[in-house]
N, C-alpha and C positions, 0 to 999 in steps of 0.2 A: 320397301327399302327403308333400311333407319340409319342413323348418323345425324349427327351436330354440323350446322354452319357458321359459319361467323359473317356477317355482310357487312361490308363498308362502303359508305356511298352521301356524298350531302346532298345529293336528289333526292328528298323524301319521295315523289314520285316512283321514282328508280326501284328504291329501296320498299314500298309496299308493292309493286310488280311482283319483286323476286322471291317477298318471304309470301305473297298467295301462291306463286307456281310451285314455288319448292316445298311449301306446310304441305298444299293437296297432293305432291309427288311422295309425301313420308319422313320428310326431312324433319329437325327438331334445328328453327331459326332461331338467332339473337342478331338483329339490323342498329348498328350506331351509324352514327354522320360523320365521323372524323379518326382520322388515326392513331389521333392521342387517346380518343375513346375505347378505341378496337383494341390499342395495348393495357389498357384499365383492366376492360374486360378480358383479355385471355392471360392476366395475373390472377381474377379471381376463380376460372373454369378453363375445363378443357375443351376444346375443338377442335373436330376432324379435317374441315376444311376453310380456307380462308377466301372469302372470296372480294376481290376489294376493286374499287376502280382505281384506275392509276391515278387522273391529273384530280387532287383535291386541292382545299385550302390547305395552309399550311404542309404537314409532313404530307407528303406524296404516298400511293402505292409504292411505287420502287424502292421506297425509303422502309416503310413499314413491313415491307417482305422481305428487306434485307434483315433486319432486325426480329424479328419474328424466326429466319430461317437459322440464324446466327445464335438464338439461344434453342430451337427446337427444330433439328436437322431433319426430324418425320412428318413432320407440318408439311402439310398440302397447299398450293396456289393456286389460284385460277387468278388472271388477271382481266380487268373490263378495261377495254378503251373505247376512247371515237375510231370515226375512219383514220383521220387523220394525225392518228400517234400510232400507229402498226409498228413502225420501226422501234419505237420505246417498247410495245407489248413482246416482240421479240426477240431486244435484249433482256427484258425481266426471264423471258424464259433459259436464257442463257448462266441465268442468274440461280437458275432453282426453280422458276415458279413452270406449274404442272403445263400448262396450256393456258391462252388467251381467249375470251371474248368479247365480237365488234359488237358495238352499238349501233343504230338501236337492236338489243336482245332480239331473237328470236326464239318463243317458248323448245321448239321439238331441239333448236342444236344448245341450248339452255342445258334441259333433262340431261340429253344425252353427254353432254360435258362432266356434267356432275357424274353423272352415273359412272362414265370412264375415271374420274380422280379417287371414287371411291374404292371402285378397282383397287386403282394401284394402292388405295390407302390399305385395304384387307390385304395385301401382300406386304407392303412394310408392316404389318403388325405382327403377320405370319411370322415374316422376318426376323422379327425382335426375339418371338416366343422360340423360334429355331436356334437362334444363338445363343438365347440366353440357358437352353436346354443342351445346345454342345459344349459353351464353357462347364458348365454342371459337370456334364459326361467327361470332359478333359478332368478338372480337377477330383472325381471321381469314378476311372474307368473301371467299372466291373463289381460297384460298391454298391449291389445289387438286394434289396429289402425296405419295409419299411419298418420293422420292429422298434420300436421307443430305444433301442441303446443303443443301434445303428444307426437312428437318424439322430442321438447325441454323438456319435461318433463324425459325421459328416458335420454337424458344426460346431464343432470342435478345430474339425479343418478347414474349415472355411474360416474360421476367425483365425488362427494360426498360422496358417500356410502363407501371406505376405511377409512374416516376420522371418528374420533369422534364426530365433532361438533355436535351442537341442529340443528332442522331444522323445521320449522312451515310452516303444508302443510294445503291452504286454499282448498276449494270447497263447493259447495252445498251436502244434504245431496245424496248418493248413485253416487258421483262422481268417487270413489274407492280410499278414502284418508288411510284407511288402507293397502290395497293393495301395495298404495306406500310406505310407513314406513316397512310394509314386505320385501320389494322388498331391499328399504335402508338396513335392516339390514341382510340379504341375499347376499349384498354383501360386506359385512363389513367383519374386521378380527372376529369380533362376531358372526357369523353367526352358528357357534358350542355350542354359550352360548343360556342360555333363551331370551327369547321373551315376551311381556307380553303388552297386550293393556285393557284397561280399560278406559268405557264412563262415563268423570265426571259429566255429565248431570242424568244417571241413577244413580247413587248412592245417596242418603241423604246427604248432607250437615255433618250430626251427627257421620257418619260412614267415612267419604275419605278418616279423615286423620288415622284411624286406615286399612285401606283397604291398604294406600299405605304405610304408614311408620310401622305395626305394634304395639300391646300393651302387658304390661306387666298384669299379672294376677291379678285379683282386681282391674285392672282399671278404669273399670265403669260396670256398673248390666248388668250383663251377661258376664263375660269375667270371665270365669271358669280357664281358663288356658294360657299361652304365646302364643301369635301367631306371627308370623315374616311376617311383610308387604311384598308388590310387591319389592319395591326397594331391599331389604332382597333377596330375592327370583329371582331375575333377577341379582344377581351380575356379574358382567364381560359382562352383555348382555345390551338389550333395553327394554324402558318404552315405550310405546306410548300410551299420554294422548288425546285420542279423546274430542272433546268438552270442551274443555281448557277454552274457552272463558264464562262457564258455572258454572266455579271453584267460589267459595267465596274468598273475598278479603282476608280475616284471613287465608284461606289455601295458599293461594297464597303466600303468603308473607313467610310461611314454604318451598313451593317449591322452591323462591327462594333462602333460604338459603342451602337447598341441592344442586343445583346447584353450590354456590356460594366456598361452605364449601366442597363437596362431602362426606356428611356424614347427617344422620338420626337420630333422637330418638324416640323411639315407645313411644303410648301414658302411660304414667303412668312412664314412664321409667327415667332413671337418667343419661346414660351413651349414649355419644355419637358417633354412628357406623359407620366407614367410608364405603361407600357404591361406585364400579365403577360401573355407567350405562348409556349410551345412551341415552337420551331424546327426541323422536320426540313427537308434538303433534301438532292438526288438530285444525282446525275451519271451519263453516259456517258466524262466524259472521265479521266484520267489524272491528281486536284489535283496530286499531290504533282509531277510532270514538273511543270504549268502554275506551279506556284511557280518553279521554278526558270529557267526562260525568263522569270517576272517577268510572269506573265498575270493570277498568283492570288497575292494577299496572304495570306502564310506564317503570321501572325498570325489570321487569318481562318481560313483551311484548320485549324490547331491549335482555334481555338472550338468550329468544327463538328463536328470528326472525333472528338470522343469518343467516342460508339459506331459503329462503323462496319458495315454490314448488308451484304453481298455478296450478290446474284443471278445463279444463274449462267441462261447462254442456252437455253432450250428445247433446243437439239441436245445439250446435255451433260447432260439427264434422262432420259433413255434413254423406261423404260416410261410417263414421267410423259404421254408425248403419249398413248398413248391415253387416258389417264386423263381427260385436259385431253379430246382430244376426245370420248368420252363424254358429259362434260357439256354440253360446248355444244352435240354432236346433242338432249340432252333438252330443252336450253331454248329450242333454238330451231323442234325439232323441237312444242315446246308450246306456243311465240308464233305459229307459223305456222299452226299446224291443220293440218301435213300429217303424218301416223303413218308417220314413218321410226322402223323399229325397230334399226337397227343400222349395223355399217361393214363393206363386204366387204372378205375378209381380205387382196385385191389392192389394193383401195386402204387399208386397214393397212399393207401394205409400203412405198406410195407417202410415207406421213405421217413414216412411221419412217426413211424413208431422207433425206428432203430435211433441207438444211442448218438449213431457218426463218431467214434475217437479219432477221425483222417481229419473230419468238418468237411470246410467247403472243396480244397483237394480233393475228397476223398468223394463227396459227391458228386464232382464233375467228370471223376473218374465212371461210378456208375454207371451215370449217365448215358456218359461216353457208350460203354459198354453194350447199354439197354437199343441204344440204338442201330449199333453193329447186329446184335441179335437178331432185334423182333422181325416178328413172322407175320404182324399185320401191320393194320396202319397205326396202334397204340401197344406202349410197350407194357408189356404184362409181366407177372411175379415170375415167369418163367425165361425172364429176359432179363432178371436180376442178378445180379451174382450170389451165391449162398450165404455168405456170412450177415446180407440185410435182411433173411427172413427170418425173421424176429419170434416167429411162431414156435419156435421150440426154442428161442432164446431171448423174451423180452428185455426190454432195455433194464438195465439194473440190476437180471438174475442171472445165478452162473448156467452155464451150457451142459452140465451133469448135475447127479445127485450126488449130493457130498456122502463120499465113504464113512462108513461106522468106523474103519479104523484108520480113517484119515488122508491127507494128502503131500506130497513132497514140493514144497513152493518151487525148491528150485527144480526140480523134476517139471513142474510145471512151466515155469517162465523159460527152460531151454527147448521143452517143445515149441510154445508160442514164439520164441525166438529164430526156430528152427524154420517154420511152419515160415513165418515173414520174409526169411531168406528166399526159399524156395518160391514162393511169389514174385518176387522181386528177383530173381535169376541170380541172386549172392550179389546183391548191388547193393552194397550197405547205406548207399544216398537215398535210395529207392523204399530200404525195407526200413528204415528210420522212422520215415513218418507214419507207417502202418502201428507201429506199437509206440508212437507217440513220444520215440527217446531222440534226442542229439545225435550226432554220427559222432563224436568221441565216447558218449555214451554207452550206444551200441556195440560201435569196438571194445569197449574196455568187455563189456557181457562177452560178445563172442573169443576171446582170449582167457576170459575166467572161465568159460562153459567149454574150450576147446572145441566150438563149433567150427567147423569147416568147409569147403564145399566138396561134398565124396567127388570119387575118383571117377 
């Protein structure tokens, strides 16, 4: 057994008894005589257990265990009396302290005391290392690697996420730019208010600014009744505008004054609503290029971009994929009820080699996949979907030999366009992030390409 004591006791007698029983039991002692000693001492070290007598000179146990428990709430008591102080040894206990021992000691229920507070001491440490691993897991659910940019990404948010400020987190699409904005306001003093993320790329142009700021009834055909926007609707919490970089210049220029102003007007509306909310929001694209082409309001772009969050793409995390996939074998290997235990090491090379354009999406998709599949207890290349075997199409080379008399780009990008659809059942949400575009984006391709869903 090993662990630290503290003894306190002005019977020298007393106090050499207890550090011979306790040294030969494994214990690592330090014995003072008084309680203004005992608090000297547990300023300069730590200790696992306090073990003190009640009635001393001057400051008392009772006294010293108040004080002791009052600045270190995991701190361990055992308290010693005579016969005739029980009733005090039982209000101490009432007090915090673990258990009492009468005097005079006896060695066997001595050990066995200690042995029990050490006990419970290895469960409050469990304890500690439990919680301080769940806060982690709250302020980071699903923020799964250890790669050097990931774990600048994670304290990034941990030093951020208490603060108010805006924060503009880039990545590609299915890099887990929501994720982090979660994670931000998870660990924020908001983390009790709403939440609320909204992709300004999926919405109409016609509709955002009634989606986020609300309208008053009669405002335009079909507005039967009041409705109160997101901003409304998230007070004291977070917005997070995915696809930012997607917004029209006319809306923009309203978000900027909510920002600017912290206040809203629904559309139809007269009166101006002060609104408190948290702003993150995300991008795939390039602001600072789109300012200057005059896409994105310069003054807008400078609001947001105070903290700026980078994620990099699954191919540039090396071991993080198995890592990534690991977990999602478990979760889904434990949603399905089918006991896959692992990844064969052929299809490990297959996961590690392909480029990922989906990322982590698109890897959990697999996953997902691999485990509906397989035919034993690890999922094999044959349990992959086609486009990760990499073998006839390593990461970085194209999937044919280039024609001597060439190729038609857009002949090209409306197959792959085509090809996404039909994946995705013509779900344009769906097939977006397979080729890596916006859903205004993709629409705009399938109207210029006259792609449609046959008959």
């Amino acid at each position: 057994m090993s662990g630290s004591i503290l003894v306190v006791d002005d019977e020298k007698g007393q106090r050499d008894i207890l550090s011979a029983i306790l040294t030969k039991a494994g214990y690592r002692l330090c014995t003072v005589p008084s309680a203004e000693e005992a608090l000297q001492e547990l300023g300069r070290a730590e200790y696992d257990l306090l073990l003190t007598d009640l009635k001393m000179q001057g400051m008392t146990g009772m006294e010293l265990m108040e004080q002791v428990l009052g600045e270190n709430p995991v701190q361990c008591v055992v308290m010693m009396t005579a016969h005739g102080t029980i009733d005090s040894a039982v209000e101490a206990m009432k007090k915090g302290a673990f258990d009492y021992l009468e005097k005079p000691l006896e060695r066997e229920n001595l050990i066995l005391t200690v042995q029990r507070a050490f006990e419970r001491i290895m469960l409050l440490k469990e304890n500690r290392v439990l919680q301080k691993k769940l806060a982690e897991t709250r302020t980071l659910p699903n923020m799964i690697g250890e790669h050097p940019k990931m774990m600048e990404v994670a304290r990034i948010i941990h030093k951020i996420a208490p603060t108010s400020t805006t924060v503009l987190i880039y990545g590609e699409s299915g890099t887990g730019k929501e994720l982090v904005a979660r994670a931000i306001h998870d660990g924020s003093q908001r983390k009790d208010k709403a939440f609320f993320a909204i992709n300004c790329a999926a919405i109409p142009d016609a509709l955002i600014e009634s989606e986020l700021f609300g309208h008053e009834k009669g405002s335009f055909t079909g507005a039967g009744s009041r409705e109160i926007g997101i901003f409304e609707a998230a007070e004291g919490g977070t917005v997070f505008l995915d696809e930012i970089g997607e917004m029209n210049v006319a809306m923009q220029a309203k978000l900027l004054r909510t920002i600017q102003e912290k206040e809203i007007r629904r559309v139809g509306g007269k009166i101006n609503i002060p609104v408190d909310v948290r702003i993150i929001s995300a991008t795939n694209k390039d602001l600072e290029q789109e300012t200057k082409r005059g896409n994105f309001r310069e003054d807008l772009f400078y609001r947001l971009n105070v903290i700026r969050i980078t994620l990099p793409p699954l191919r540039e995390r090396g071991n993080d994929i198995v890592t990534l996939a690991h977990f999602f074998l478990k979760k889904y290997s434990a949603a399905s009820g089918i006991p896959v235990k692992g990844i064969g090491k052929p299809a490990l090379k297959i996961l590690l080699d392909y480029n990922w354009p989906g990322n982590v999406r698109q890897l959990e998709s697999v996953i997902e996949r691999g485990v509906l599949m397989a035919e034993s207890d690890y999922i094999q290349p044959e349990d992959l979907p086609a486009e990760v075997h990499n073998e006839a199409n390593p990461a970085g080379s194209l999937p044919f030999d280039f024609p001597a008399e060439g190729i038609s780009i857009d002949n090209l990008e409306r197959d792959l366009i085509t090809k996404a659809m039909e994946r995705a059942d013509w779900v344009i949400a769906k097939a977006a992030p397979l080729l890596g575009m916006s859903y205004k984006t993709l629409q705009y391709r399938l109207e210029k390409f006259g792609i449609g869903r046959p008959e």
